[in-house]
KOLGUGU-180217 format. One record per residue (C-alpha): x negated, y negated, z; residue number from 0; residue in one letter. Coordinates in nm, 4 decimals, always signed. Layout:
N
- u_v_w_num_residu
- X_Y_Z_NUM_a $
...
# end
This chain:
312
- u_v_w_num_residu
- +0.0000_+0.0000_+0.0000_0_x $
- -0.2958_-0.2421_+0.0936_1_x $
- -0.4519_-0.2174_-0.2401_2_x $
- -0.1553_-0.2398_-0.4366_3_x $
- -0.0402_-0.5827_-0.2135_4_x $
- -0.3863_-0.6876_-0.3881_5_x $
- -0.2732_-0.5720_-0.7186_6_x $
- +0.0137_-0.7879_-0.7164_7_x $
- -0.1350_-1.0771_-0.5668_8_x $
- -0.4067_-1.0844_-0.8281_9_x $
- -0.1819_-1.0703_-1.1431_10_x $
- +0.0335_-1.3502_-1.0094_11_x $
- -0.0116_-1.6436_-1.2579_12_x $
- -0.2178_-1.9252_-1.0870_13_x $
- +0.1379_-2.1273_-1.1193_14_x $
- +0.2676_-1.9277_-0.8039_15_x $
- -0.0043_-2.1359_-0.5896_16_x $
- -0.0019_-2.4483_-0.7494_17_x $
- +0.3285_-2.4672_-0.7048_18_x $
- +0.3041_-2.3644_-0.2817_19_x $
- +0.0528_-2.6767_-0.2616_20_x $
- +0.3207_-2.9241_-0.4644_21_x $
- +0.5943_-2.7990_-0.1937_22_x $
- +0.3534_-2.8437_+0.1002_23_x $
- +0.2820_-3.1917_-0.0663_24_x $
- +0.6234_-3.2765_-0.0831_25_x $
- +0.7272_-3.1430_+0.2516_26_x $
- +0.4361_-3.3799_+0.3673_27_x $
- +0.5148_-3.6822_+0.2197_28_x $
- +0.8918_-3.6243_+0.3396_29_x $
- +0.7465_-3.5677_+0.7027_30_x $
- +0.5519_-3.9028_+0.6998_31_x $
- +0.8796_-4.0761_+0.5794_32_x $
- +1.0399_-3.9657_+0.9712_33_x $
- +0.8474_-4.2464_+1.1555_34_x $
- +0.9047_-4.4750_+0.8656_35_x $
- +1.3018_-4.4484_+0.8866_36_x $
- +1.3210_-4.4127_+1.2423_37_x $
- +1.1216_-4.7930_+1.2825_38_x $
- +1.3734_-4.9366_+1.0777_39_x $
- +1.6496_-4.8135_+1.2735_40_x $
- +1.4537_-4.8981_+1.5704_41_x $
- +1.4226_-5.2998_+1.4096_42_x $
- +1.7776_-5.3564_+1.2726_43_x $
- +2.0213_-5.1401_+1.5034_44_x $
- +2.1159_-5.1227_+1.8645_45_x $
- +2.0100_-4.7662_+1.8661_46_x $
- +1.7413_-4.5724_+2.1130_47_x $
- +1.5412_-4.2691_+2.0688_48_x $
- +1.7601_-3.9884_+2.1826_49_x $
- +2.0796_-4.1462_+2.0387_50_x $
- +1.9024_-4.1468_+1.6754_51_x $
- +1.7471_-3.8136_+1.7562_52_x $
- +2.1264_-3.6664_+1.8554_53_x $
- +2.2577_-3.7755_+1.5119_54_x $
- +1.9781_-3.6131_+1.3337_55_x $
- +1.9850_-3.2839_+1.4899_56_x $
- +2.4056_-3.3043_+1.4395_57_x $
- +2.3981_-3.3880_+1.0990_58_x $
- +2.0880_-3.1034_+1.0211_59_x $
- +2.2807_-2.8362_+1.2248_60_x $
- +2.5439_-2.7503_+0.9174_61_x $
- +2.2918_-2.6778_+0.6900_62_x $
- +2.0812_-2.4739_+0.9233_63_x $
- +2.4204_-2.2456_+1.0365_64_x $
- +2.4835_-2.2110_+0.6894_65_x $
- +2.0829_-2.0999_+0.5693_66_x $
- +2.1207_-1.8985_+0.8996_67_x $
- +2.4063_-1.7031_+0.7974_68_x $
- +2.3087_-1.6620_+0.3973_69_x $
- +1.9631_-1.4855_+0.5370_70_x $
- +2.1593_-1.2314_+0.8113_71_x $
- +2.3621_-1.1242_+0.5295_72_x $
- +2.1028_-1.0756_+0.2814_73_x $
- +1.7964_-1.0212_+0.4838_74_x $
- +1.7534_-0.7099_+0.7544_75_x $
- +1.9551_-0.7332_+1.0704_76_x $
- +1.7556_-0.9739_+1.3856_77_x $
- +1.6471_-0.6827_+1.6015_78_x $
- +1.5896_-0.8866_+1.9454_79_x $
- +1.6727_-0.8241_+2.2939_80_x $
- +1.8557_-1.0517_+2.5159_81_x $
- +1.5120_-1.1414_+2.6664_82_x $
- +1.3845_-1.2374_+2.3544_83_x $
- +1.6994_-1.4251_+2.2596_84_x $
- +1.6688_-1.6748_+2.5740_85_x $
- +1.2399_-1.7026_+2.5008_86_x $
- +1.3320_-1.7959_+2.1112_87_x $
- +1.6078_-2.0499_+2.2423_88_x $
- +1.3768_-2.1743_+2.4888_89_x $
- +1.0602_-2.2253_+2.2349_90_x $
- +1.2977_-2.3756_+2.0040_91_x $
- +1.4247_-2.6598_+2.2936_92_x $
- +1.0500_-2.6864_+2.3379_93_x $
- +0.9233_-2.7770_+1.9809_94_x $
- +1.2719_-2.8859_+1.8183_95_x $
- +1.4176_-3.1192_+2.0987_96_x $
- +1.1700_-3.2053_+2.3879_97_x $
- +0.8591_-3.2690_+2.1584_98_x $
- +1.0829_-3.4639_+1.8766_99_x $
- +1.2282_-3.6527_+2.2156_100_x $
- +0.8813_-3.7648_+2.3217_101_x $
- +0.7799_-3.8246_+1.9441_102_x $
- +1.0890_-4.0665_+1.8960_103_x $
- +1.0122_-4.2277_+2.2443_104_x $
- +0.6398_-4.2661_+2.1654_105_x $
- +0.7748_-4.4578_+1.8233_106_x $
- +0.9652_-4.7671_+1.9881_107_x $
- +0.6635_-4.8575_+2.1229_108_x $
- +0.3518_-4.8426_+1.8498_109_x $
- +0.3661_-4.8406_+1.4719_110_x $
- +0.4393_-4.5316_+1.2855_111_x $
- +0.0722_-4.5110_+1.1300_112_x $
- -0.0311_-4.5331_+1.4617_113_x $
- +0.2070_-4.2492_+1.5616_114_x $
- +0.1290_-4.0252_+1.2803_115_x $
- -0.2213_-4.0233_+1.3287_116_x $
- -0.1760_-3.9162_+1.6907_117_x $
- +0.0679_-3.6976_+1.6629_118_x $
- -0.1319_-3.5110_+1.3892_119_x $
- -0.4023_-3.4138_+1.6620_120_x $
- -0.1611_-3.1248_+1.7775_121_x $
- -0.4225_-2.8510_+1.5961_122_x $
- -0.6534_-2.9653_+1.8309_123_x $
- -0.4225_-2.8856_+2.1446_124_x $
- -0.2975_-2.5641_+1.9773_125_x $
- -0.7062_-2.4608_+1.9985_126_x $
- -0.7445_-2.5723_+2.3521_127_x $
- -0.4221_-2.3535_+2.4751_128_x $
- -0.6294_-2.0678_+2.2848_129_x $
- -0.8888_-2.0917_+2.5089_130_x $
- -0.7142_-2.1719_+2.7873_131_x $
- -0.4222_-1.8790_+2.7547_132_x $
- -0.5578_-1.6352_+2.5356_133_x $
- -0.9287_-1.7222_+2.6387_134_x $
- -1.0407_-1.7766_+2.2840_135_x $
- -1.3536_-1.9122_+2.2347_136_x $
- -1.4213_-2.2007_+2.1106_137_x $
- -1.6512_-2.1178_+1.7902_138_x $
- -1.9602_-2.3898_+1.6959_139_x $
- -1.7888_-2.5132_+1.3995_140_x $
- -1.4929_-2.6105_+1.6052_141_x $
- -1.7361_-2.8198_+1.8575_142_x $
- -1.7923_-3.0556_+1.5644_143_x $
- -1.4394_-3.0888_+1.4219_144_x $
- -1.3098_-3.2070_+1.7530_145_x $
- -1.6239_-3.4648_+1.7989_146_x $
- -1.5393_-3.5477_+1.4747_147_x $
- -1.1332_-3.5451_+1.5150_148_x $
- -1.1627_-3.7465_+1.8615_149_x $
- -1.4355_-4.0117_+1.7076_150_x $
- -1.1994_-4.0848_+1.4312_151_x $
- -0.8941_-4.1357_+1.7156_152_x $
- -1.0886_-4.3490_+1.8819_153_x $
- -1.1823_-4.5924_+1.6051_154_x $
- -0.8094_-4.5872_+1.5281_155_x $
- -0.7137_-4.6893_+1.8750_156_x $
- -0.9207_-4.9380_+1.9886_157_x $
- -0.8301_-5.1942_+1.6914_158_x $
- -0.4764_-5.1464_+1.8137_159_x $
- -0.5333_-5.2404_+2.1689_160_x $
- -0.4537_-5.6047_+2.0862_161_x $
- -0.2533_-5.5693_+1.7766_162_x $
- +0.1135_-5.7582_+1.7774_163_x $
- +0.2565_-5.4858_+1.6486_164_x $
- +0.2459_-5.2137_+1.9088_165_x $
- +0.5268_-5.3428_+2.1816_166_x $
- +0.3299_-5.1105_+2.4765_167_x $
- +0.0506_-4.9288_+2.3120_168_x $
- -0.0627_-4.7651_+2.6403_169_x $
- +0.2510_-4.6232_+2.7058_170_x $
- +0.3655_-4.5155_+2.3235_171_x $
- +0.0049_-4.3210_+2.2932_172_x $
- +0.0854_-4.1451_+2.5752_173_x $
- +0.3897_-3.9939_+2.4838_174_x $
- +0.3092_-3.9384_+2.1249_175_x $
- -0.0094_-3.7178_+2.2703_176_x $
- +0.2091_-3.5433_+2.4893_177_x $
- +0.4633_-3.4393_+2.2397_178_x $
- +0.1711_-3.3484_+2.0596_179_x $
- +0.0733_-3.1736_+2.3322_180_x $
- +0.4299_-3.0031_+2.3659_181_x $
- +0.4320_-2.9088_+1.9956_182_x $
- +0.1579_-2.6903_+2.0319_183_x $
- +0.2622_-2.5351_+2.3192_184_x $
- +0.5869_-2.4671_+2.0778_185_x $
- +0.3437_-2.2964_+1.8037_186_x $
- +0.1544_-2.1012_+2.0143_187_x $
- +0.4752_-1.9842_+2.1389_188_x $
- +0.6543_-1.9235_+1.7774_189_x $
- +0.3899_-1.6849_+1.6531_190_x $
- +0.5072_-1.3800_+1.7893_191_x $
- +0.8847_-1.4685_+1.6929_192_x $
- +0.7732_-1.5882_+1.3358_193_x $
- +0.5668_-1.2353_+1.2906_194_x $
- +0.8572_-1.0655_+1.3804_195_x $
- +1.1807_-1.2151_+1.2242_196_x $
- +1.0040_-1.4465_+0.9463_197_x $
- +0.9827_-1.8293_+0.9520_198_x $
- +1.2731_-1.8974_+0.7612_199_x $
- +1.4949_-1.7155_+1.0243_200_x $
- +1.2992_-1.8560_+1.3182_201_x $
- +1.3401_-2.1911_+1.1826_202_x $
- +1.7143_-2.1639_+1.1687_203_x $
- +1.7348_-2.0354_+1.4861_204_x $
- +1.5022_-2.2768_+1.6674_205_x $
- +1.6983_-2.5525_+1.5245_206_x $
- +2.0158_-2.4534_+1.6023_207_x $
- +1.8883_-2.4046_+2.0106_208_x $
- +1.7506_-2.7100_+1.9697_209_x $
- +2.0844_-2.9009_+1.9035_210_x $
- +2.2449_-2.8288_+2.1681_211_x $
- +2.0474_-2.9640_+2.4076_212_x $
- +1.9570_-3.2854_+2.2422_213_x $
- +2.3245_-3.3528_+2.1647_214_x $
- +2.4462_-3.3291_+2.5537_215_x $
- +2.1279_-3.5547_+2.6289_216_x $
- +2.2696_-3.7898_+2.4162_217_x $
- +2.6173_-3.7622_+2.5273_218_x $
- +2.5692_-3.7807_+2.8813_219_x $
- +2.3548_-4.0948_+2.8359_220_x $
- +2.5743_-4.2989_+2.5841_221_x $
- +2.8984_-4.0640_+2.5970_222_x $
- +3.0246_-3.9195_+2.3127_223_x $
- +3.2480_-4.1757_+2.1934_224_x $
- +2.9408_-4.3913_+2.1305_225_x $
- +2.8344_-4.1710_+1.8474_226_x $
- +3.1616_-4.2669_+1.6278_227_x $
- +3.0876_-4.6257_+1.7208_228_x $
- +2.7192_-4.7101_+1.5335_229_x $
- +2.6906_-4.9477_+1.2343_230_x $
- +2.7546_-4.6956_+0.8753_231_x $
- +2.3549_-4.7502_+0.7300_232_x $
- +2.2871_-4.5373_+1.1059_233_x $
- +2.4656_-4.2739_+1.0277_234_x $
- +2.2827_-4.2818_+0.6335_235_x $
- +1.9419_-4.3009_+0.8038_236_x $
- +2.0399_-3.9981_+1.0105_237_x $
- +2.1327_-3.8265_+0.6983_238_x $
- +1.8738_-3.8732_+0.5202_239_x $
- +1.6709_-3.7578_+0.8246_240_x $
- +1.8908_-3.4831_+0.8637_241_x $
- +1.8687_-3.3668_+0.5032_242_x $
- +1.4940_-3.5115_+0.3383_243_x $
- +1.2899_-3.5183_+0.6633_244_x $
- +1.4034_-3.2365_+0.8764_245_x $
- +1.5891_-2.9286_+0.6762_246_x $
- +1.4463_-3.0012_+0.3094_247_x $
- +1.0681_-3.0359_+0.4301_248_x $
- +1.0745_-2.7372_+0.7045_249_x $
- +1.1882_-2.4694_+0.4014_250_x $
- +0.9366_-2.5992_+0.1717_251_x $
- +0.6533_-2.5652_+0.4623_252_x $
- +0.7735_-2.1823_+0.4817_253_x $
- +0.7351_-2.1134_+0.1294_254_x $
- +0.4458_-2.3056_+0.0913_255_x $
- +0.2924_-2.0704_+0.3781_256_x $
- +0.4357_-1.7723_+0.1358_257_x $
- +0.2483_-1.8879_-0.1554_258_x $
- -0.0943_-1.9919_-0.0367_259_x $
- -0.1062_-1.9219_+0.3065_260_x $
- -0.1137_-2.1211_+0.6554_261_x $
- -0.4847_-2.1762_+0.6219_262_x $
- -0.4710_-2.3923_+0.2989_263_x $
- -0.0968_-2.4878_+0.4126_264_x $
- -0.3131_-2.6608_+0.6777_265_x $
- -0.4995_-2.8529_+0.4700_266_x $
- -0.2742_-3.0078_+0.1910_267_x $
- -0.0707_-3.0931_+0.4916_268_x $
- -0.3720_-3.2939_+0.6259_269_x $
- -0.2456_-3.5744_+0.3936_270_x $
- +0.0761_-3.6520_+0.5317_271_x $
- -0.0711_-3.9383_+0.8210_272_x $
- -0.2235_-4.0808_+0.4686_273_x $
- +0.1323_-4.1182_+0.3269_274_x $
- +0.2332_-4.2824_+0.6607_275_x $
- -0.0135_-4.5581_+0.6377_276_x $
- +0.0899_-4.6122_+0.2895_277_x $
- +0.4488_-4.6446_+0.3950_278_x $
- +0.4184_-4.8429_+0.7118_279_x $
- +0.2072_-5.0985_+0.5025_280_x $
- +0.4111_-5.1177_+0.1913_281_x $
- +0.7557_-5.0566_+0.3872_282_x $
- +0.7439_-5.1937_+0.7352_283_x $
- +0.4663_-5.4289_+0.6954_284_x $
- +0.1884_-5.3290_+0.9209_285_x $
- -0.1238_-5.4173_+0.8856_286_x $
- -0.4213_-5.1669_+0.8451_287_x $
- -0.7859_-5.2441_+0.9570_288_x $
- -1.1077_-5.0890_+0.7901_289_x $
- -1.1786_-4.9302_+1.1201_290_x $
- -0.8306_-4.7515_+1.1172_291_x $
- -0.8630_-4.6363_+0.7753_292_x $
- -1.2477_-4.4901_+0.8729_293_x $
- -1.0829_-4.3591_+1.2436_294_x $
- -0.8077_-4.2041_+0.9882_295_x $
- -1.0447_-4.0230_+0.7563_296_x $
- -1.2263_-3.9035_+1.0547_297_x $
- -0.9273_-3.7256_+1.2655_298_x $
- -0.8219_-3.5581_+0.9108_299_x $
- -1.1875_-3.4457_+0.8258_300_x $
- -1.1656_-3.2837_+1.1966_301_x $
- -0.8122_-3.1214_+1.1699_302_x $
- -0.9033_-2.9389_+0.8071_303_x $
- -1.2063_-2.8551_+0.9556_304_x $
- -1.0599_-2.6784_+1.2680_305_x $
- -0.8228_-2.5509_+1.0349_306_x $
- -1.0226_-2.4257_+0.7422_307_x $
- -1.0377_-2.0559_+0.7128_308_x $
- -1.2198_-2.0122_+0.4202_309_x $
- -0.8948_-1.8807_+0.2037_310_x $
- -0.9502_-1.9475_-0.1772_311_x $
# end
């Protein structure tokens, strides 16, 4: 079986992989639009994070039952135990509604270039819970991609600590790190689940865990009349959040990872805090320093390089 898996994988036409990199391009770019919308709603409505976040999950959780439902009927039946159940539910809360919480939170109070290149750090965390859970170690390769990684943060923070555009930078930094922090805990936890189910189904179901709880934390805060009460272009921004930045973007991630594998998924991904800058400066208006764009290249260098795996 082994050597005809190779078989097959060497007579596909080089189109099947060029076309995984385009959708891990696209899912990128459509990633890096999330802080972009999200500041505008943040600027022109009386909206706060977990109200915005609410109405994303709400309007994604239709399409996710539906994608759910099409793969139990065509796929092989979910073979968990009630256990397992609660831990997937749980991880799902975890990655899906507590880190995209923080994220949101962390996003009233910097820029979203600012945010993206923070957030995108998370490989970095995801190799220290290694070490620290599964007592990894930390290879000499990896020494210099986090120098490297934690260099380049550092020339993109500093500039900022006197820029007008961050409201509170301490504060936003801190929660964008730790929902950084919190998303790898979430991947480290998926693995097993995604192994054993597939990342399309695991996706479905980690979304629709999520929803829950991020729609009664924003219901008990505003009460749910409040949701039917928002300005129309809201509920379009949520949409298109919903739709282009959350469902569209996470299915085109998992075939991506299909085509050409997590390792080089990885590393076309590595572009998406690029596509943020471009956005934040051409959309939103924020200005971005020499230093920044050097601290930029720097924390991407250091994520493919933690990430790179050698895969052709």
């Amino acid at each position: 079986m082994p050597e005809l898996a190779v078989v097959e994988a060497q007579e596909r036409p080089r189109s099947y992989y060029w076309t995984g990199a385009l959708l891990v391009l696209l899912a990128a770019f459509c990633f890096a639009c999330k802080g972009i919308l999200i500041k505008i709603a943040y600027r022109e409505y009386p909206i706060d994070a977990i109200a915005l976040l609410a109405l994303r999950m709400i309007f994604a959780l239709p399409f996710y039952l539906l994608i759910g439902w099409r793969l139990a009927k065509t796929t092989e039946p979910t073979q968990l135990t009630p256990r397992q159940w609660l831990s997937l539910m749980a991880i799902g809360a975890t990655g899906y509604y507590l880190a995209s919480y923080l994220n949101f939170l962390g996003l009233v109070y910097i820029t979203a270039s600012l945010e993206r290149v923070l957030l995108f750090i998370y490989p970095t965390f995801v190799l220290f819970l290694g070490v620290g859970v599964f007592g990894r170690k930390i290879k000499p390769r990896q020494y210099g991609a986090l120098l490297l990684t934690y260099l380049g943060i550092a020339l993109v923070f500093v500039p900022n600590i006197d820029a007008g555009d961050q409201t509170n930078l301490l504060l936003g930094s801190f929660w964008v790190v730790l929902s950084g922090i919190v998303y790898a805990v979430y991947l480290v936890g998926s693995d097993a689940f995604i192994a054993k189910i597939g990342s399309r189904k695991f996706t479905c179901y980690a979304m629709i865990a999520a929803t829950l709880p991020t729609a009664l934390h924003g219901f008990v805060k505003h009460g749910f009349l409040t949701f039917l009460q928002y300005p129309a272009p809201v509920y379009a921004i949520s949409g298109v959040m919903a739709v282009f930045v959350t469902v569209v973007p996470t299915f085109m991630i998992a075939e991506g990872i299909r085509r050409i594998g997590s390792g080089n998924t990885s590393i076309v991904a590595s572009i998406g805090p690029i596509f943020t800058i471009v956005l934040a400066s051409t959309v939103l208006g924020e200005q971005i320093s020499f230093w920044q764009a050097v601290g930029t290249g720097l924390v991407l260098a250091g994520v493919v390089w933690i990430g790179w795996k050698g895969e052709k």
